[in-house]
C-alpha positions, 0 to 999 in steps of 0.5 A, spaced: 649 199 183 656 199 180 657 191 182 664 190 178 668 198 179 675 197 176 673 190 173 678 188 167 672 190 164 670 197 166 674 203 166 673 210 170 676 217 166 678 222 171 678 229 167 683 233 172 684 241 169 690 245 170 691 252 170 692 252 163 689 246 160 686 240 163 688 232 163 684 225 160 686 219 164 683 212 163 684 208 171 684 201 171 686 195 175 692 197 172 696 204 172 692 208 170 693 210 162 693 218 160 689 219 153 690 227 152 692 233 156 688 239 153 688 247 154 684 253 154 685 257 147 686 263 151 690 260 156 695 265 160 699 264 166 696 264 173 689 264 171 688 259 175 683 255 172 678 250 176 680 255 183 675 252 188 670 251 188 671 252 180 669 246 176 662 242 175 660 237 170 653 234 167 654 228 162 658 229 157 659 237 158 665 241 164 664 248 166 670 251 168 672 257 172 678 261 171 679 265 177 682 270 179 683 270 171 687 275 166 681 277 163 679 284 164 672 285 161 669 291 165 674 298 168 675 294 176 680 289 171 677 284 176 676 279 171 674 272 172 673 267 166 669 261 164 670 255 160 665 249 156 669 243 154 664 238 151 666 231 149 667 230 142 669 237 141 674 237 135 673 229 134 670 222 137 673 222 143 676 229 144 675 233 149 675 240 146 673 247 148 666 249 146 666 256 148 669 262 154 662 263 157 661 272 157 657 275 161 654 282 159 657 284 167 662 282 171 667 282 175 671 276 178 667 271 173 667 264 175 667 264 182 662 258 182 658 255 177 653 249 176 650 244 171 644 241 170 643 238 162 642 245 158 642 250 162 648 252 167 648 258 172 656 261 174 657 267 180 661 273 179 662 278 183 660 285 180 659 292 180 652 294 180 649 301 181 650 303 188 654 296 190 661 295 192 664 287 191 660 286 197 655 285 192 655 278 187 651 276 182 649 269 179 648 268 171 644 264 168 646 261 160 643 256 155 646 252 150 644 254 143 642 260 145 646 265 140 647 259 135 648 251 135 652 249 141 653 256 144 652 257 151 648 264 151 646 268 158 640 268 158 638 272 165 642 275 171 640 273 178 641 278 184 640 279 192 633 281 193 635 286 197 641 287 194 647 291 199 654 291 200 657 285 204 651 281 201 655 275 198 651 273 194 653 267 189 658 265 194 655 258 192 649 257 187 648 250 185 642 248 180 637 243 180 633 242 174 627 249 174 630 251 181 637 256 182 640 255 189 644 261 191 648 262 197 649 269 200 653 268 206 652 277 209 650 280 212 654 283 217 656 278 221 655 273 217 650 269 219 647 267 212 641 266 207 640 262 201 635 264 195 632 261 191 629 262 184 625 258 179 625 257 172 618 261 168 617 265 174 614 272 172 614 270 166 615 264 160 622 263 160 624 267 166 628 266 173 624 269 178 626 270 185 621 265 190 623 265 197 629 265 202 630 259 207 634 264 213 639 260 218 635 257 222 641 256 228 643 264 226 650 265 229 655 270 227 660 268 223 656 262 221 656 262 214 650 259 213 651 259 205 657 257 204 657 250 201 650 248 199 647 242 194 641 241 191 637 235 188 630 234 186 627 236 192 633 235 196 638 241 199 643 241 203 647 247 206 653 248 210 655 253 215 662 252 216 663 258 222 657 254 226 659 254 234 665 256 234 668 253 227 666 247 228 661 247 222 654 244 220 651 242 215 642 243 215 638 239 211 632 241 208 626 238 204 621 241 198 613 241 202 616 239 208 611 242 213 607 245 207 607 246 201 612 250 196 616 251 202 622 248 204 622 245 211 629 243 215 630 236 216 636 236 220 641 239 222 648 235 222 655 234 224 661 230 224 660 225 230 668 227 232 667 234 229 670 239 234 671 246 234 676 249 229 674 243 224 670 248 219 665 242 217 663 244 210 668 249 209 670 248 203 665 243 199 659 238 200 656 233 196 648 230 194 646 224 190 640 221 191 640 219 198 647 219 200 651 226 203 658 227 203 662 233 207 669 235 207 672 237 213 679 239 211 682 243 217 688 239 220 685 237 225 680 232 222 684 231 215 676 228 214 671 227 209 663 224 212 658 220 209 651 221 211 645 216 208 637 217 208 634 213 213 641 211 217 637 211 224 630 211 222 625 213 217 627 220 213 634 221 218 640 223 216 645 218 220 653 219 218 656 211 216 663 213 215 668 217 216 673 217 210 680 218 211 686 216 205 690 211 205 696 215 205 694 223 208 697 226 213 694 231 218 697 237 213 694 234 206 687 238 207 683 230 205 677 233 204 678 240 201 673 238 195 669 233 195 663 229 190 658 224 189 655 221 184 651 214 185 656 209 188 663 213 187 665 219 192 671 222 191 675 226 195 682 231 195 687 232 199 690 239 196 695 239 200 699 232 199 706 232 199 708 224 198 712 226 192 713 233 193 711 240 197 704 241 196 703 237 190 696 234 191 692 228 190 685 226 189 682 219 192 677 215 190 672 210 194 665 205 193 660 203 195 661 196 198 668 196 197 670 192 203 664 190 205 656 192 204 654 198 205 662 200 207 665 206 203 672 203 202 678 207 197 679 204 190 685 208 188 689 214 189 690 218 183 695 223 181 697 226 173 704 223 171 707 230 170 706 233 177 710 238 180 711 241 187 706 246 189 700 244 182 695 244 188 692 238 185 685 237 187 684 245 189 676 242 187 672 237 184 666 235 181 663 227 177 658 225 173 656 218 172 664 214 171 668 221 169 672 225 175 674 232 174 679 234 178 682 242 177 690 242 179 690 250 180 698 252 180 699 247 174 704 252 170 706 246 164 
């Protein structure tokens, strides 16, 4: 547990990319202290980098999405593009880009990516035989693979039974040998996830193993739209549940029997309504803590949910976030994230010192009480400018925050 966060002897780096670069800022007690605004080698104006949910991070290693994205690599000139930047890159401290990930197909590349030490998975809508936009694929890549530091694709994921309207690769999250992927079609939405493994069918391949359905199916539920996984551990969102008002479902590796994935719970917002879209835009697992945005003006809101709150194995809600200084309009909790003791939460839309600047919100564990969530600090970059949609995804990794500020023109 994080006893001394933002102690004169502690620090905190909040990494917040742009569109055509991304920003180092070192927090303290004190302001907080730029050290470095870095950018794409290729970088171009409106390619949008970190659209969300656009962005993950794993140690000392982001990935970045740029999408829509001046990039045409295939005949639809749907592009789409993503990005590796490492610490160290380029010199002690510096965080350099290591590579633009290329894919051998895509189109609208960089839709969502995911992280997990030497292996990352990013989503693209594509263009198979026989299949229109309505079909998406994830990629698999490796680092070193093609040479030291290079991230190869080592291997290209699609729906089972692949067909228009599918969405497959709405979400994708990776969590060690296991890829989750969200598909959100078929017609009516109602929603899937598939689930692939490392060394499946094959030493060094991802197979596909199983499909968990809507276990409440709806249409219009989205099921699939959000989802984190981690150990044996998912978590997925289902933002059009009941009439917009979104829910989340839990689920446990051998729950009930072994190899499967069993529902735990199925979980809301104890004042979440219709219209709110609970879990529409982000949701975050770490350990045994869940936080779910709800960014809708009518709930402005980020929940925390923690194992055994209300019993052995429950999933209870211990808080509801909300910022210090958010309005009903800012879109608090359009991206969200978890690591450990530290949450941070966006509001996309935060317009304090300018239309629709953004900004970005950090809470602890135990701050303002045991086991209370309470709010350490509002960031914002110091060159911000009306309409940057600071906060447009985010993503944290021990004490590093990354935060995309989407229409950042600089």
């Amino acid at each position: 547990m994080r006893s001394n966060i933002l102690t004169p002897s502690s620090r905190l780096l909040l990494v917040a990319i742009f569109s055509c670069s991304f920003l180092i800022i070192l927090a303290n007690p004190a302001p907080a202290m730029e050290i470095a605004k870095l950018k794409a080698a290729d970088a171009a104006e409106d390619d949008r980098l970190g659209t969300h949910p656009g962005l993950a991070i794993d140690g000392d290693t982001v990935i970045v999405g740029a999408q829509p994205a001046n990039k045409d690599f295939n005949s639809s000139g749907s592009g789409g593009a993503a990005y590796v930047f490492q610490q160290d890159q380029g010199g002690p401290n510096n965080w350099g880009e290591v590579v633009e990930l290329a894919p051998t197909l895509l189109g609208g590349f960089g839709n969502y990516q995911s992280i997990d030490g030497d292996t990352a998975v990013v989503a693209a809508r594509t263009a198979e035989a026989g299949c229109s936009i309505g079909c998406w694929a994830v990629y698999i890549f490796e680092r070193d693979t093609g040479g030291a530091d290079n991230w190869g694709q080592v291997k290209q994921l699609i729906s089972p039974d692949a067909s228009n309207g599918r969405f497959f690769g709405q979400s994708a999250v990776l969590s060690g040998d296991t890829v989750f992927v969200g598909e959100t079609g078929p017609a009516g939405n109602i929603g899937r996830v598939r689930i692939f493994e490392r060394d499946e069918g094959g030493l060094g391949n991802w197979g596909f193993v199983k499909t968990i359905e809507n276990p409440d199916p709806a249409d219009g539920d989205q099921f699939g739209i959000s989802i984190d996984g981690e150990g044996d551990t998912l978590v997925v969102g289902a933002s059009g549940d009941s009439g917009n008002k979104g829910a989340i479902y839990v689920f446990e590796r051998n729950l009930g029997d072994a190899d499967t994935w069993g529902l735990r719970h199925k979980r809301t917002g104890t004042d979440s309504a219709a219209g709110d879209n609970f879990s529409f835009t982000s949701l975050g697992l770490s350990g045994d803590v869940i936080v779910v945005g709800s960014a809708n003006v009518g709930a402005n809101a980020a929940y925390v949910f923690e194992r055994d709150e209300g019993g052995t194995d429950n999933w209870g809600q211990i808080k509801k976030l909300t910022a210090s200084a958010a309005d009903p309009g800012d879109s608090f909790g359009f991206a969200v994230a978890v690591d450990g003791d530290l949450i941070v939460s966006s509001a996309v839309s935060d317009d304090d010192d300018g239309e629709n600047r953004g900004a970005a919100y950090l809470f602890g564990r135990d701050k303002g009480g045991s086991g209370n969530w309470g709010e350490i600090a509002k960031f914002t970059p110091s060159d911000i400018d009306d309409v940057d949609l600071f906060g447009h995804s985010a993503a944290i990794s021990d004490d590093l925050i990354v935060v995309a500020s989407q229409r950042d023109d600089d």
